[in-house]
N, C-alpha and C positions, 0 to 999 in steps of 0.2 A: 523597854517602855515604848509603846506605838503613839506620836502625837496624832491628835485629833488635826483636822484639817483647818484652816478659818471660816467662821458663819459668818454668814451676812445676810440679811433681811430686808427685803424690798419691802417699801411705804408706798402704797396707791396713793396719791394726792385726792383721788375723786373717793376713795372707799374711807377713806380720814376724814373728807369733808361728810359724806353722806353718816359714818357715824359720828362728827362730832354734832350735827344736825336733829337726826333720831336722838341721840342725848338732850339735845337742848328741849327737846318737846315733850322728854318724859317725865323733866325736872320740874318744879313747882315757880312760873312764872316769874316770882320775887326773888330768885334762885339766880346766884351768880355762878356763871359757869367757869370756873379756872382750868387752866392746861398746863402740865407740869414740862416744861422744857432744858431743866436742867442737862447738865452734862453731854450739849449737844443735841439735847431731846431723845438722849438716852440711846446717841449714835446712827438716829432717823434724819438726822439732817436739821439744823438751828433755822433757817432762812425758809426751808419749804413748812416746816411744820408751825413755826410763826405767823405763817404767811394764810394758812389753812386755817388755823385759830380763829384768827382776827376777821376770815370773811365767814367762821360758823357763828361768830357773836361772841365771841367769849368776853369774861368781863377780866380777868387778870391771867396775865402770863407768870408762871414762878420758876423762881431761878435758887440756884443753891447760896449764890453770892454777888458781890458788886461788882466782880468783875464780867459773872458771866451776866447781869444785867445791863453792863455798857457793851455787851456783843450782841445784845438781841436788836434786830434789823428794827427801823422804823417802816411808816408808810400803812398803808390799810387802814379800817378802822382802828380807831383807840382806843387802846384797851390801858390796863395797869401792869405797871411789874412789884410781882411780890419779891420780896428776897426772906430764905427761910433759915438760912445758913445764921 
């Protein structure tokens, strides 16, 4: 059995902002934008992809639980934490 190697996947901070931005203007004004950052924000990094969110406008950050809602960074605009879990 040959193990695969590890991946790992780079996050442009500027190509995250410019799509979370194009999304915001496609979506129907009265349209609340959420950003799902569980699990680390799905191993993208918790702190930069919060941080990205919060200056595209988002209106709620969602977490799977309350613990990973008391690890989401503060500071930038404010937005909300959902928890889904």
């Amino acid at each position: 059995m040959t193990l695969l190697p590890p991946l790992s996947a780079r996050i442009s901070r500027g190509a995250l902002l410019r799509n979370l931005r194009a999304l915001r203007q496609r979506i129907a004004p009265e349209s609340a934008l959420s950003v799902l950052v569980k699990s680390d924000a799905y191993g993208h990094g918790l702190d930069m992809v919060c941080a990205v969110a919060r200056e595209s406008g988002c209106a709620f950050l969602l977490v799977a639980s309350l613990e990973e809602a008391l690890r989401v960074p503060g500071g930038g605009n404010p937005c909300g934490i959902l928890i889904l879990g």
